[in-house]
Structures are given as C-alpha cells and as structure tokens.
N, C-alpha and C positions, 0 to 999 in steps of 0.2 A: 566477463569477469565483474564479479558485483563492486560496491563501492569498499568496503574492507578490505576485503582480498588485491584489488589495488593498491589501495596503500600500502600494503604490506609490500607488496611484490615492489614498488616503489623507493621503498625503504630499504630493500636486501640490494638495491642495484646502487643507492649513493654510498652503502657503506661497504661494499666489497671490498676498496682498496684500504680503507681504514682498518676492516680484519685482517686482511691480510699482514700488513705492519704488526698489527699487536698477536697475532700470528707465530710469527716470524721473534718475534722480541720475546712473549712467553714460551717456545722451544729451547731459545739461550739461556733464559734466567732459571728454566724447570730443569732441565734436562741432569743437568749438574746429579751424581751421585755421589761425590766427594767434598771436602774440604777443599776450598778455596785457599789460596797462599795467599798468607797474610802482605800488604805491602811490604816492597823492601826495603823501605825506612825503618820495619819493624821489625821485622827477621833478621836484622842486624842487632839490635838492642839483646843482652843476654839475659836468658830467662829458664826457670825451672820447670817442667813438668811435674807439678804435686798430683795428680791424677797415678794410680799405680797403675805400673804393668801388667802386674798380671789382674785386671779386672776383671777377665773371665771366671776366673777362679774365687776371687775375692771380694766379692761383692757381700751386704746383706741383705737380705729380701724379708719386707714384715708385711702381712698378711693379716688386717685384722676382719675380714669374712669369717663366716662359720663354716663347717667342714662340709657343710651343704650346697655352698659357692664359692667354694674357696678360690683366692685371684688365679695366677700361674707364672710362672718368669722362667722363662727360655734362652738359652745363651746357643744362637745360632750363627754361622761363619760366612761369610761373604764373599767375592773371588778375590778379592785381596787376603783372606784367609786371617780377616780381621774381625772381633767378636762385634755380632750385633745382639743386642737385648731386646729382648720380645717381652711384653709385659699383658698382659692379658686380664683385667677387672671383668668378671664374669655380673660382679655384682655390685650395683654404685651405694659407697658406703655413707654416712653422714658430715663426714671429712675428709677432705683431700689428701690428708694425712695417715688416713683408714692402711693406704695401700703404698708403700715406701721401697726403694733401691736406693742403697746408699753403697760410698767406698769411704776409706782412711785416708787423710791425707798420706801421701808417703814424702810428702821434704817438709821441714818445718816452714812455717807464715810468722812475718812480723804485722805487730800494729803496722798499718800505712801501707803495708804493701800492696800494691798495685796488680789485679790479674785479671786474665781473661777465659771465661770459660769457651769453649768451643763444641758443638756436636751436629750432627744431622739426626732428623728425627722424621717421622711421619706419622699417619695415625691408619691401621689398618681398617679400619672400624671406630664411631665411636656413636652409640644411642642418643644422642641427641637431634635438635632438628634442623641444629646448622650444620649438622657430621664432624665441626672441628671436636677434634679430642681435646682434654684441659690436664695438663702435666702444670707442675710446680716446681722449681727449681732453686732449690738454698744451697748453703753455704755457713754450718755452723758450730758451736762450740759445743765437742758432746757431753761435756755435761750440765753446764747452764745452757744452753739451746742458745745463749744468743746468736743472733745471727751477721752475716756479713753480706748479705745478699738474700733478696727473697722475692720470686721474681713468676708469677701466670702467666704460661704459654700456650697459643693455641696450635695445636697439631693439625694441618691436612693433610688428604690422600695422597701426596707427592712428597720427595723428600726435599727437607728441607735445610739450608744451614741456620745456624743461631752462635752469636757472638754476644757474648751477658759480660762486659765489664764491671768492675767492681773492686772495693777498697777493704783491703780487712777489718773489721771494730776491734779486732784485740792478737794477742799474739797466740800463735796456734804451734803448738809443739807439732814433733812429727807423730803423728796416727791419734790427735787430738781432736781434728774435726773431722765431720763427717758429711759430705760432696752429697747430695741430697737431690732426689727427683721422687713426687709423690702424684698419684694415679688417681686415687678414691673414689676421687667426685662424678665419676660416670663412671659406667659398663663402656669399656671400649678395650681396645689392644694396639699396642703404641708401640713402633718400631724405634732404638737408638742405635747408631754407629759413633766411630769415629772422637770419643768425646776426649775433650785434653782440658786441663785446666793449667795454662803458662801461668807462673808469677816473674812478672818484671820488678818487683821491689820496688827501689824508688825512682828506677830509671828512667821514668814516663807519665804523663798525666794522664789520667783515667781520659779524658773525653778526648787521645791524641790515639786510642783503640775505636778500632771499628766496633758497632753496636748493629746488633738487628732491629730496623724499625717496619715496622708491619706495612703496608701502603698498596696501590695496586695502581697497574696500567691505567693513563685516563684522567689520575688526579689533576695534572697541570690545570693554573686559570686558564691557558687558551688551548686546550686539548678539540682537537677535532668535532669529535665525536658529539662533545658537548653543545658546539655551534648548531650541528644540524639538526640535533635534536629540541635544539631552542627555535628552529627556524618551523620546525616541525609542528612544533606546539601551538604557534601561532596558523600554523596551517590547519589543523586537525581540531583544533580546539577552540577556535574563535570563528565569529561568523558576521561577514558586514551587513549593516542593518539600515533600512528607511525609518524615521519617525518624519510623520504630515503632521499639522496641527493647520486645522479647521475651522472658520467660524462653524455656526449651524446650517448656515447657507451652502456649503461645501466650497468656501473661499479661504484660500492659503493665508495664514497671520504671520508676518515679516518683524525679528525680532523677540517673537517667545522664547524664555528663560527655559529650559525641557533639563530636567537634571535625571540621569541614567546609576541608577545602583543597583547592585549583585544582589539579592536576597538570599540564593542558593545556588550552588552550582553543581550542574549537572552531573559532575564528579562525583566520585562518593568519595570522601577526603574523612574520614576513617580514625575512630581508638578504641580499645578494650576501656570498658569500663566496670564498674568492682559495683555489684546491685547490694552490698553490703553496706557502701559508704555512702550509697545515694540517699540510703531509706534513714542515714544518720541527720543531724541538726545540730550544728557546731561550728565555729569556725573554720576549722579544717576543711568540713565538706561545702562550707559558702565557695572555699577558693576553690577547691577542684571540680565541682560543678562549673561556677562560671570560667575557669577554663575550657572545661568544652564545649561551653555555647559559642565561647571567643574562638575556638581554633579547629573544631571539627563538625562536618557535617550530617556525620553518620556514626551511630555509636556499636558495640556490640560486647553482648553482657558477658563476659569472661567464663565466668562457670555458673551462675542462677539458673539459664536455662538445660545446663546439662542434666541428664536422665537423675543421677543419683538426689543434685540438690532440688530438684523439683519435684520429687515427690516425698522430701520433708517439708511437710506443712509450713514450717515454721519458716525455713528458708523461701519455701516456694512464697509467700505472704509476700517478703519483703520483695524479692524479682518485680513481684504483680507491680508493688510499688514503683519500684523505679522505672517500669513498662511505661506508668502514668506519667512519670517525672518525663521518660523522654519522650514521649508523645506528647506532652503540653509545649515542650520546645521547640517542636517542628523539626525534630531529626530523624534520620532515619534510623532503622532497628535492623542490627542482621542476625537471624537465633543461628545460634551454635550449642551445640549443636544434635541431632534428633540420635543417630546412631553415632556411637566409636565405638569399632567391633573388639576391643581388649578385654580381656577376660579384667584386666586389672582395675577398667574403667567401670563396669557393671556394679551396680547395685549389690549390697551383699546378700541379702532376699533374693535375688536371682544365683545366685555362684552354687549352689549345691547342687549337687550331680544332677538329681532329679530335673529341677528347675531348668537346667542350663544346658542340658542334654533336651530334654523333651520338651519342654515348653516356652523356652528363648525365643522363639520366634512369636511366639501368642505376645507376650510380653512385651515384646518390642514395637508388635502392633497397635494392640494398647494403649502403650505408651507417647507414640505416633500421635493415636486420636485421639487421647486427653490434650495433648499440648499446643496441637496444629490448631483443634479447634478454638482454645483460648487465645493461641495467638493470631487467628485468622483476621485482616485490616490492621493488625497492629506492627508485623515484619514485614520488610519488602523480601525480605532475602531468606533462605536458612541453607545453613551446611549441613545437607543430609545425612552425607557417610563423610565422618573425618576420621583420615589417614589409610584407608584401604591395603592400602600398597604395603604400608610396616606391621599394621595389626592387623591378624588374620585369625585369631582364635575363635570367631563367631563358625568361620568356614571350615572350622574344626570339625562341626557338629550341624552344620546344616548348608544345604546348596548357595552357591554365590545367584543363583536366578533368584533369591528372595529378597536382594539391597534394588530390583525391579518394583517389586511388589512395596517396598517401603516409600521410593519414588512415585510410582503412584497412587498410592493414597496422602501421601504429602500436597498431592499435586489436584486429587480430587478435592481433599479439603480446604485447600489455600490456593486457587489456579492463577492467584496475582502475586502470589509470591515466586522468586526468581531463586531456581531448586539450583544447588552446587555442589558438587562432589569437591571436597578440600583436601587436599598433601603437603607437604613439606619435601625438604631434602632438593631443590631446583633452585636455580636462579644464586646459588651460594656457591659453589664450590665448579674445581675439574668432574666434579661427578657429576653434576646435575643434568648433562644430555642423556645422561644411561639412565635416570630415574626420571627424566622426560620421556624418555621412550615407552619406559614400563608402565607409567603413568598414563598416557596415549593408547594404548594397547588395551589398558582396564577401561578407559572412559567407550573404546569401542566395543569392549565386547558387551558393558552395559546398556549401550543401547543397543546392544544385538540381542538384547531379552527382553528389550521395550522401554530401557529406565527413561522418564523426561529428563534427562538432564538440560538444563536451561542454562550455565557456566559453570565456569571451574576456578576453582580457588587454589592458588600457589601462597602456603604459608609465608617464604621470603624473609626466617629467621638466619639474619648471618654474623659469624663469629669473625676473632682474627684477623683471617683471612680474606677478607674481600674480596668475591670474583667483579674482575673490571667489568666497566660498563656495557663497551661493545659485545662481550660475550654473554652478559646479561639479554641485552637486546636480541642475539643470534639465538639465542633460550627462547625470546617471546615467542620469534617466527617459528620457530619450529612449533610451540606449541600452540601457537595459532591456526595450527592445520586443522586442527578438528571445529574448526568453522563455528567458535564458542566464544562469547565473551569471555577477559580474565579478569579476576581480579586478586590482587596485591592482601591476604587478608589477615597476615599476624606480622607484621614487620618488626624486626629489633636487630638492634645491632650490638652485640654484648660484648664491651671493652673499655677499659680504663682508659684510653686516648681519647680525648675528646676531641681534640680537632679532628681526629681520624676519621671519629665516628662521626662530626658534625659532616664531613666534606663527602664520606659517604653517603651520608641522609640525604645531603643535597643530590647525586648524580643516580644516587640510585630511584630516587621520585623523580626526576627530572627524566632520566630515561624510559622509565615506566608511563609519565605524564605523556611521552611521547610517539609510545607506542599506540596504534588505530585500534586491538583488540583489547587493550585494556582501560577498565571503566571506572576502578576503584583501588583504594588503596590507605589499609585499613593498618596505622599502627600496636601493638599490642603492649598497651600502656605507654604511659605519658608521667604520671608519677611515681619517686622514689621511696615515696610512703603507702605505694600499695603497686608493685609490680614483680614479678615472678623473678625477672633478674635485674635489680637493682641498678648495675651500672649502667644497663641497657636505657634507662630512663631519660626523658628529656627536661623535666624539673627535677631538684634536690629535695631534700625531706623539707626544707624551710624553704622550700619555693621557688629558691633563686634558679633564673636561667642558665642551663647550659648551652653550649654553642647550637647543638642538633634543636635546643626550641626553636633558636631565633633561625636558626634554616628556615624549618617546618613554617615558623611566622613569614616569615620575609616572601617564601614561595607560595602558601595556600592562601593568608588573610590579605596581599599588597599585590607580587606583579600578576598574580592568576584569578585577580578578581578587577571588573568594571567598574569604578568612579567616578561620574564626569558630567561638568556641565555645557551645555553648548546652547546658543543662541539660532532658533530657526532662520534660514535664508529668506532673500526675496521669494522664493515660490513656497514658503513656507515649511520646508523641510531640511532636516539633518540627517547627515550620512554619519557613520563611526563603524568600528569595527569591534566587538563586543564577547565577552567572553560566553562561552552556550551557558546558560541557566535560567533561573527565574528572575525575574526585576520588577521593581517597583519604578514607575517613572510619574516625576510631580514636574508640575508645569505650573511657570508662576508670569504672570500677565495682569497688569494694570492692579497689581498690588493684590491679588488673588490667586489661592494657590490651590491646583486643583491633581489627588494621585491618583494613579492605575496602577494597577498590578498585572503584570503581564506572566504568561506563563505558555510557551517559555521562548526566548532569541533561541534557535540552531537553525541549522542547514536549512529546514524546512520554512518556519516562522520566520521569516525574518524580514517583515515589514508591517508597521503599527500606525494607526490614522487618529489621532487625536482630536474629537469635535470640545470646543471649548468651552467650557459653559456658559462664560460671559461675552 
C-alpha cells in the first residue's frame, strides 16, 4: 500500500465512530417530512392562522418569462392529502422577483402584531454549483409594497422546516397583504408544503418564536472531528528537520543564532483573481494586489484566460499583463480554463451551425495551441475540461474520445503543467456522493481513451446549507479512489451569516488541509468589489475584514506557516518540526549574518548543513 493510500485508509479507520454519530444524528434531524410542533409554552398562547385555507385554489402565480420558457406552478397532493406547491423556473430571470407565488391574507394584521411564518420546502433541482435553490420570502402591503418581513432562503434536496418570525410595519386589513415567495433568480424547481402563517398579536415577543438558523453537524469549538483533523495536519503536513552549522573545517559552531522562515508553502493556498483590475493603477488595485501577495500563494485568473476573452485582443493584452504581474510575485498561475463544453460558453464566431457542427473540434484545437503554447512555464496547472458532467453540448455534435485528444496535446505542449478535469456540485450538499460517483465514472472512462489526467479539481462552491465536515471528508475518501491528487479549486460560501460563513471557512479548509489527497485550495474571490457573489466575499467594498478573512488570515498566513529562531546546540545542531515548503534560513554569528534559501523541508529533504563563512 503506497504512502497515500495509507493515510487514507488510516483516516477512514479514526473516524468511523465519529460518522457513525453524525450518522445516526443527520437521519433524526433529515428524515422529518412534517411540521414540527411548535413548544408547548406556545400552542398554548392563542393565535390566527392568516394563511388561507383554500391555498390550492387561491394562490397567484406571476410569471415574468417569455412564452419561450415560460416558469410552471403545480399544485400537487401529498399523503396527508395536503397541497404541495411545485414551482418550476425553467428560466433564471434578472430578479428574484421575475417569478412570484403569493396568497391574501385571510384575518386582518395590526401594526405590532407578532407572527410566525411556517413551511417545509426543498429544492428538486436547482442550476447552480452549490445545487441550493434561492427562494425569497415577504410579507407585504399590496399596494405600497412595503414590507413586513423580507427574508433569502436557501433550498436543499431534503425537506426542510423553516420558522421566519416577524413583526408587522403596519396594519394590514383582511385580503390586503400579500404572503409572498419569489423564484427568479435561477432555473431550478422548488418544492412547498405545509405553510401556515400564526399571528400571536401581542401575546409574545418576537425572539420567544422559534427561528430557523442555518448551521451544520461539527460546528461546536470542541467537535471531534476537528481535533483529529488538527492532529492530522501536523502529521501530514509538517516535517521534522536537522539544521548543522559548520565551520569550513566541518567543526560543529555551539551557539549560532539560525532563524527558519516559510517563503512558500508547499500548499497551494489559492484565489480568483479579476486580470481586469490587475492591468488597472489606482488605489483601489494597490490594496487588492497587495492583498494577495499578503494571503495567497496561488492565483487563478477568473475569466482572461477563458476561450472567448482570450481571443479579444484587447482583453487578451491585458491577461498577458497580469500573467507578468503574477510571475514577478512568485505565485503560482492555474489557467482556467482551455475547454467548457456549453454551447453558452463558446465564442459567438463559433455557435453557427456550420462552425459548431463541423468544425468545433478544429477550433477548439486551435485554440489549445494558441494558448498552451503562450502560456507554456508560466502555469503550473490548467483546467482542461470544466464541468463535463453538467455541460454536455460539445458531445452533441462530436465523440467524447476527443476531451483525450485535447489532454494530449495540452500535455504535449506544456508536460510540466499539472492537466485537471474540474466539476462542481461535491463536497456541498446530501447529493454530492451521487455526483462523486458520476464524476468517478467520467474521469475513468477518460483515461480509458488515453486522457493524461494528472488531478482533479472539486469546485467546493456552497450555499445555505453546509454539508458537515465529517461528510465532507467521507466525499474526499471516496474520491480519492482514483489514485489522483485533489484540489479545492473555486471555494465560496454565499450567505449573509457571517459567522456562519466564517466558522464554515475555517472547518471546511481545515478538513480539507487535512486530508493526504488534497494539495490545494483555491478561493474564488476575496473581494466584494469584484466577485461574482458579493456576499460570498471575504473583504467589504471599503476593505474592512470580514470574520472568514481573519479565518483565512489566522489559518494560511500564522498557525500553517514556520517562524522561528533557535540557537544551535553543543554539537552544533537544531532539531524543529517545520511546515513542507520553501525557506529562507539566515544565520547570524559574531555579528554577521549570512542567508540560504533552501528548497524545499518535506518528507524527503529534511536535513540542511550550514558551512559558515566566517
């Protein structure tokens, strides 16, 4: 059994009983297909049902698709032989609001009144890459809109309850407001039951209602899971090391000052970066440049390198640029990426029948050997096929033996670059084993027509919902099987909680940091003045840090990097235990100070002879 495949095998045996618990604890808290009973401190207190009875019937559905996608709403029955609502966005509209299900109040609301919405929901589907669906849910006056509640939620593949407390802003006659849940904002299809909206009046204080707050198995400070994984990290990840110092005689020097610093670590500790802002000169781009020289190791250009902006000159210019920006810094470069087989992603010079029927594949080779060869020594990495598994339009129109043929000439013309097939939809959700599998299943049959694949890249974009950590980890093993490095390579966590999202950010790199087959782990985006989903970000538009920086800080730039000075022994040497990477080591003796660069402390390297010069 090699040294990977041990660890692993190692790691599935300390944490059995710990699955098993979280196991055992997510059947209780999933399984639930009903409404919960509310305490019975509560069910006591007397309240209205303003939600109507007959909601099957009485609902309104708006629809602002054109007749070419139009959404769809289904009122189908349950074995309780109670209405569930099926909602079905064929088409993601520019507003959340595009795609609406509302009811009338049926009892009148006072100012002040005190209620609780209630329902179960889940998401059957939803086109995105964390799979949470994004429902909205208000509460408001129909005809000034104000509102009384207004509240993003995210849907998973399980059903789920949700309790939205809330206080009314004004007083709402009967069949004056209108109970509100809006779709829009993706293609997806979104399951409700069960929904009630009590009013307690002024019987009760808002925060004495149960609320749904989002969280997952794991969180606790002394969570299991997390200890081992910390105990892990220092196992797998650190390496004890000899430093000698020497006269030139090969006599040990008792007393040398030997100071040990991190340059780089072996890690790729990873962010999308915007080749648009880099090529800019402003203050703006001073700070977010020198943020990722301060906090990451590895950059990767968000869209510069993809097919369409790279063959506009004008944009391709500015890429080149910041290619050079981040090769003067000493970081690494991972291109994303050479193929996305979507008809939606292609070039519009490519999309016309002709072209994309008959010639797609000329062009994509092409395009291959324009790009590889400019960026041949300047990536370590590229994602050669992203998404495989969801976009499938290339395989419309021509054999999947040809994503072989693009691997190897990727591979002829760059053989020091590390080739990766990337997906999404893992590592996020109860889905993620089924889309590990299918995922498995593609990376085999590609190398069963020769592809090099060299690793694989798990997107690791998650919503909402937080899949806990230990299932996260039981994801890695399994995808570990096909005997590949991983790496971590679009991470976000899109949510208006921030400590949710900071204490996620921590357990979910910490378990990852901890796993044997994973090598990197590549945020996508860092700031909220240039990132796809805003909240998901770890700086504000003005800079300031959010909680998931100072994680991100506390764990990549302090405990997972080597600083240290030590004084050689009588036989002239220091032991320590040292994180893997590259180091600089100065050595300061009778008031002279002399450095090396060493490349690099791991497993292998790990003992260094200093002859002194003086």
């Amino acid at each position: 059994m090699d040294t990977l495949n041990l660890r692993i095998f190692q790691l599935k045996k300390m944490r059995n009983l710990t699955l098993l618990f979280v196991l055992v604890f997510l059947f209780k808290t999933t399984s639930a297909q009903k409404l919960n009973p509310l305490p019975t401190a509560i069910q006591k207190i007397a309240n209205t049902d303003v939600f109507p009875k007959n909601a099957a019937s009485n609902y309104v559905f708006k629809d602002g698709n054109s007749n070419a996608s139009p959404s769809v709403i289904k009122v189908l029955s349950n074995t309780n032989n109670q209405p569930v609502f099926e909602v079905e966005v064929i088409k993601a509209l520019s507003s959340h609001y595009g795609v609406q299900l509302s009811w009338k109040n049926s009892s009148s609301i006072k100012k002040g009144d005190v209620l609780l919405a209630r329902f179960m929901m889940k998401a059957i589907y939803a086109k995105q890459e964390s799979g949470d669906g994004e429902v909205n849910f208000y509460v408001q006056d129909g005809k000034n809109f104000e509102k009384s509640i207004m509240l993003a939620l995210g849907a998973g593949p399980e059903w789920k309850e949700y309790n939205i407390p809330f206080i009314a802003q004004q007083d709402l006659p009967l069949g004056s407001a209108t109970i509100c849940l809006s779709f829009g904002a993706l293609a997806q299809k979104i399951q409700l039951k069960d929904i009630t909206v009590l009013n307690f009046a002024k019987s009760i204080k808002k925060v004495e209602l149960p609320e749904t707050k989002f969280t997952y198995t794991g969180r606790d400070n002394n969570a299991l899971w997390r200890k081992e994984a910390l105990n892990r990290i220092d196992e797998i990840r650190k390496t004890p090391i000899l430093i000698k110092v020497v006269d030139k005689n090969g006599n040990p020097i008792q007393g040398a000052k030997v100071s040990i610093n991190m340059v780089k670590s072996d890690f790729m500790f990873g962010t999308e970066v915007n080749a648009d802002l880099l090529c800019q000169d402003n203050p703006q781009v001073d700070i977010y440049k020198s943020k990722i020289t301060q906090l990451f190791n590895t950059v990767t250009i968000g869209n510069g390198l993809k097919w369409g902006q790279w063959i506009d000159s004008k944009r391709r210019d500015c890429t080149k640029e910041a290619i050079d920006w981040i090769s003067a810094k000493n970081l690494n470069l991972r291109g994303h990426n050479l193929v996305w087989p979507g008809k939606k992603f292609t070039p519009t010079e490519f999309k016309t029948k002709t072209s994309f029927v008959d010639g797609l594949n000329d062009s994509i080779t092409n395009h291959i050997k324009n790009i590889a060869n400019y960026t041949k020594g300047k990536v370590v990495a590229w994602d050669v096929v992203n998404e495989m598994v969801h976009e499938k339009d290339y395989f419309n129109v021509m054999p999947r033996t040809n994503v072989a043929d693009w691997y190897k000439l990727a591979k002829q013309i760059d053989p020091n670059a590390q080739l990766f097939l990337n997906e999404y939809g893992m590592l996020n959700s109860v889905s993620s084993p089924a889309t590990i599998k299918t995922f498995i299943a593609l990376i085999e049959e590609l190398k069963s027509y020769g592809a090099p694949i060299d690793a694989v890249g798990i997107q690791g974009h998650v919503g909402r919902q937080p899949r806990d950590p230990v299932s996260v980890l039981t994801d890695l093993d399994v995808m570990a099987n096909v005997n590949l490095p991983i790496q971590i390579t679009e991470f976000d966590i899109n949510m208006p909680d921030e400590e949710l999202q900071a204490d996620y950010t921590r357990d979910f790199l910490i378990a990852c940091f901890s796993h044997p087959a994973v090598t990197g782990f590549t945020m996508w985006g860092f700031w909220q003045g240039s990132h796809w989903k805003p909240d998901a970000a770890m700086f504000r538009k003005d800079w300031s840090p959010k909680p998931n920086a100072k994680v991100w800080e506390d764990l990549v730039t302090k405990q997972w990097v080597t600083n240290e000075e030590k004084a050689t022994s009588g036989n002239g040497e220091i032991t320590t235990t040292v994180f893997n990477g590259n180091y600089k080591i100065t050595l300061k003796l009778e008031g002279k100070t002399q450095k090396i660069s060493f490349s690099h402390f791991d497993k292998i390297n790990k003992e260094v002879t200093i002859i002194a010069e003086n």
